[in-house]
C-alpha positions, 0 to 999 in steps of 0.5 A, spaced: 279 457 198 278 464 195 271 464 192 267 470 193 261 467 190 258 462 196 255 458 191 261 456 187 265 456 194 259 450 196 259 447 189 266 447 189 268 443 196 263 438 194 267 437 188 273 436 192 269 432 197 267 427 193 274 427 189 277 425 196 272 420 198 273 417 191 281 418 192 280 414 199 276 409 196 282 407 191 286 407 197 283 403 201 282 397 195 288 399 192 296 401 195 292 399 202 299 405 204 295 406 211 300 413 211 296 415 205 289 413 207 291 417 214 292 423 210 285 423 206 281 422 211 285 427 215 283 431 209 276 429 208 274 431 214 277 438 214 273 439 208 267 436 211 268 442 216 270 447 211 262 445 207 259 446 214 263 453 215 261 456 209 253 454 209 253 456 216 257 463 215 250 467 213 246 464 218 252 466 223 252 473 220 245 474 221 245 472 228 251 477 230 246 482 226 241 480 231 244 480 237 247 487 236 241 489 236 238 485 241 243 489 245 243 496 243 250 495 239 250 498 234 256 500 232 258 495 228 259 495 220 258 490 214 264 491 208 259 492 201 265 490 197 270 484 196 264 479 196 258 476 190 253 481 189 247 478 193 252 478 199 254 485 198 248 486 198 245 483 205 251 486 208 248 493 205 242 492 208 245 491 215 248 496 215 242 501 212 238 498 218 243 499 223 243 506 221 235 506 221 236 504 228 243 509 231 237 514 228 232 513 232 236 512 238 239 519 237 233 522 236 229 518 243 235 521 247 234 528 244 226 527 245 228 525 252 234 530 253 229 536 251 223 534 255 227 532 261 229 540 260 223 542 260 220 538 266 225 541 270 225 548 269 217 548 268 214 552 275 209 547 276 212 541 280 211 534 278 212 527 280 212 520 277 212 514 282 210 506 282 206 502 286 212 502 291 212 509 292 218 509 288 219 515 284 222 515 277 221 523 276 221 529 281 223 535 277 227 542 282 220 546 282 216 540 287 223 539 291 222 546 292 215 546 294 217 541 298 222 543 301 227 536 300 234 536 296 234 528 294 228 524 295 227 516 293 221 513 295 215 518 297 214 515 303 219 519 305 216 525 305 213 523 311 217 529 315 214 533 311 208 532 311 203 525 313 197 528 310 201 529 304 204 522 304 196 519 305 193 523 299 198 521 294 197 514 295 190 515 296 188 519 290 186 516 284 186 519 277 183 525 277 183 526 284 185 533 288 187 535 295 189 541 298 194 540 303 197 545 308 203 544 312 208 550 315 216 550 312 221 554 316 215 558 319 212 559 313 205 557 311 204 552 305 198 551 302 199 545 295 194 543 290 196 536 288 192 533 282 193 526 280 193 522 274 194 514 273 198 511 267 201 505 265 208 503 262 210 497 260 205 493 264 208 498 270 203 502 274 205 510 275 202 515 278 203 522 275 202 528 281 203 536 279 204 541 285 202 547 286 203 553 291 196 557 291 197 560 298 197 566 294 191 565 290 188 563 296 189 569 299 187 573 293 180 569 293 179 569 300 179 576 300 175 577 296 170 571 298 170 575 306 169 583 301 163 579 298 161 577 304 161 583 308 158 587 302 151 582 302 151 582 310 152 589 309 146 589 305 141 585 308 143 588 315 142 596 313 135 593 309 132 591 316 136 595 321 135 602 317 128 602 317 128 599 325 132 605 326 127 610 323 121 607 327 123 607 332 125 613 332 118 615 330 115 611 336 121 614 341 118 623 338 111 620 339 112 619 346 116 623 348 111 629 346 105 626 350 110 625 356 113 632 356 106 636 355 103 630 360 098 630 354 094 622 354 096 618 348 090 618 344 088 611 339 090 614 333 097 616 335 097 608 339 095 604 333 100 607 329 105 606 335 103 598 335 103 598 327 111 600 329 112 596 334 108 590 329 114 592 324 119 593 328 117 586 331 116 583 324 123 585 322 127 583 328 125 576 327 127 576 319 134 578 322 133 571 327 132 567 322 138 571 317 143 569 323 139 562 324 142 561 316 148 564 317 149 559 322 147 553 318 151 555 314 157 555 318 156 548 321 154 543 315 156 535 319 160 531 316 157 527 311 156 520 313 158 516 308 155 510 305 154 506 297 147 508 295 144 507 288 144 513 284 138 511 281 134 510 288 136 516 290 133 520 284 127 516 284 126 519 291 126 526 289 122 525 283 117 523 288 119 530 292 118 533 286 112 530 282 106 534 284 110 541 283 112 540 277 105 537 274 102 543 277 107 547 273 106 543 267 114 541 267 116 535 264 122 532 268 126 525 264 132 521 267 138 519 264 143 513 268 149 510 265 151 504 266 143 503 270 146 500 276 151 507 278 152 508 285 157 512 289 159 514 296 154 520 299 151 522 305 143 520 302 141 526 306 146 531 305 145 530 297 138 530 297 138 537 300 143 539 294 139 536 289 133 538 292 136 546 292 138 544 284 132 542 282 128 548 286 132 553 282 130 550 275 123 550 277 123 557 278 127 558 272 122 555 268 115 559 271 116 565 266 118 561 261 112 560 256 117 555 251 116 547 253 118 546 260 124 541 261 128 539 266 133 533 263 137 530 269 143 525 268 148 521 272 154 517 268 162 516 269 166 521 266 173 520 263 176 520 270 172 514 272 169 518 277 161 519 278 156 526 275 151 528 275 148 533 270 142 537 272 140 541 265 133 546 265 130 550 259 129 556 263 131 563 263 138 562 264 143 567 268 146 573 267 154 573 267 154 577 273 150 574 277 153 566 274 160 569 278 156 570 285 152 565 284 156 561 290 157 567 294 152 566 302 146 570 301 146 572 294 139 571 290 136 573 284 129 570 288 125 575 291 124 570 297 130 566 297 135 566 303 141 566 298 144 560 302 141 553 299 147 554 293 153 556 298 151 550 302 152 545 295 158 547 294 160 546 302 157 539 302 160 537 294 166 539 298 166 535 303 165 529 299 171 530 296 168 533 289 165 539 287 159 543 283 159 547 277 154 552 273 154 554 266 149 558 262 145 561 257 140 567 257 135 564 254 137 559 253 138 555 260 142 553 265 147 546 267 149 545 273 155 539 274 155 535 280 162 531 280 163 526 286 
């Protein structure tokens, strides 16, 4: 039966149907003909089966619909014309969403396609791996960097290096290391960064790895010119006028001893007076290299959980009778209120206690309200910080660039040691320390861990 419209097509079968029942019926109580009876209900039942095709017809359509894009098939198409209107219209629409769909797939290939491009030709190395160590992504600069064609698993890049296997695993989002290993003679000094990421319900690990052999060079050269430009100004400060006094001394006695002239008192003072200072800074050059070594030999830190609210409240009391004297308010920030982190107690202390004696001296010439603001919560990388911020006088950009460099100070008294020791130990525990500032406005150090 060729009707297009599926209504009529039901309706019309149903006719058809019921006619046939009738027919059967009339046979049975009638002509009895088993042949005839045999051929109606043959009948009958094909009907039967035709309705139920042609109600079902719709429900398969859909369900192919379905099922090609259950698939990713979307090759198919629906013909919009030779049909009712409502089916030709159902059909239009499957077709205008099997468009939508080949759209959206050509337009993920090409994203795909372009950033896959951009990953591989970008000059700094990036890898993606599961919790396995399987990894997803590895572009040409980090086989380069690594110095592997193909690699699968990242625990393959044990040959390579171990460490570098054992920072990969270990770091969390946000975390950072510097590993070193030598390829074919060559030194390599890689920086790796770490983020974490979920897809679809799968753990990935995102790395970038850089080579900075060079700009560590670069930066180690101009540390050891630092170096040697503030060691060359304290030394020639205590050893020139060492140099002149002893020379004094030496023409002095000299004189007498050639002319077998008696050294009187006047000419005696003044040599004690020289000997005195010569004396006097001798021992400041001792206590210098005393400093330069303590400078050099920092223990490594012993680790342990401490709360960051016991550790603050301890150098609030260090710090309580300094600060009322000099009319310095001190408030305290913690979030969440039961913080704790990894450290070395006593090896934090001395940071934050240098910090601290730094924003005290900042404030003395202040003649604003006096504040230091100190706050300790997790930053975006989950990892704990804390801010120590004063109101003082701030720092000068030149200044600011050489704050870490050993020896330099602004502080008439300072040994210039006490930030560069900072630094070494935030290093040591595997975080850093960083400075901003304003003149006149103050200074913010970041301690992140």
């Amino acid at each position: 039966m060729g009707f297009k419209n599926l209504r009529f097509n039901i309706i019309a079968r149903v006719i058809l149907l019921t006619a046939s029942a009738l027919l059967l019926a009339n046979l049975i109580y009638g002509s009895q003909n088993q042949v005839n009876i045999f051929f109606v209900s043959l009948a009958i039942v094909v009907q039967v089966y035709l309705l139920i095709r042609a109600i079902e017809k719709t429900n398969r359509e859909i369900s192919g619909f379905l099922n090609s894009i259950k698939y990713d098939d979307f090759t198919a198409t629906y013909p919009t014309e030779g049909h009712s209107a409502s089916v030709d219209q159902l059909y239009q629409e499957f077709n205008n969403v099997i468009k939508k769909f080949r759209e959206i797939r050509a337009d993920k290939e090409a994203n795909y396609h372009y950033f896959r491009t951009i990953v591989q030709h970008v000059g700094i190395g990036l890898i993606t791996f599961n919790k396995k160590g399987d990894i997803q992504i590895i572009n040409s600069s980090a086989k380069k960097l690594i110095g592997v064609e193909a690699i699968q698993n990242i625990f393959e890049l044990s040959k390579v290096s171990p460490k570098l296997v054992e920072s990969l695993v270990k770091l969390k989002t946000g975390g950072s290391d510097l590993i070193e290993f030598t390829q074919d003679g060559t030194h390599i000094q890689l920086s790796i960064y770490v983020i974490e990421l979920v897809l679809r319900g799968e753990e990935f690990k995102l790395v970038s790895v850089q080579n900075i052999q060079s700009e560590l060079e670069e930066k180690e050269m101009d540390a050891w010119q630092n170096l040697i430009r503030v060691l060359t100004h304290e030394i020639m400060n205590s050893v020139t006028p060492l140099s002149s006094l002893a020379a004094t001394v030496k023409d002095n006695l000299v004189d007498n001893i050639e002319d077998d002239v008696p050294i009187e008192k006047d000419e005696l003072e003044d040599i004690y007076l020289a000997v005195q200072t010569i004396e006097r800074r001798s021992q400041g050059l001792i206590r210098f290299v005393s400093d330069f070594r303590n400078l050099t030999k920092i223990p490594q830190p012993k680790v342990a959980t401490e709360s960051v609210a016991k550790v603050l409240e301890h150098i609030q009391v260090l710090f309580n009778h300094e600060l009322a004297a000099k009319n310095i308010k001190i408030s305290f920030s913690i979030e969440p209120v039961n913080l704790a982190f990894s450290i070395d107690k006593e090896l934090i202390d001395q940071v934050l206690i240098n910090i601290l004696q730094n924003a005290v001296h900042a404030l003395e010439e202040s003649t604003n309200e006096k504040h230091i603001m100190v706050r300790a919560f997790v930053n975006e990388y989950n990892r704990p910080t804390i801010v120590i911020r004063d109101n003082g006088c701030g720092i000068d950009e030149e200044a600011l660039s050489k704050i870490f460099i050993p020896f330099f100070t602004t502080k008439k008294q300072g040994s210039g040691i006490g930030l560069s020791l900072s630094k070494q130990i935030m290093r040591k525990h595997g975080g850093g320390i960083t400075v901003k500032s304003v003149m006149n406005e103050g200074t913010e150090f970041t301690l992140r861990f």
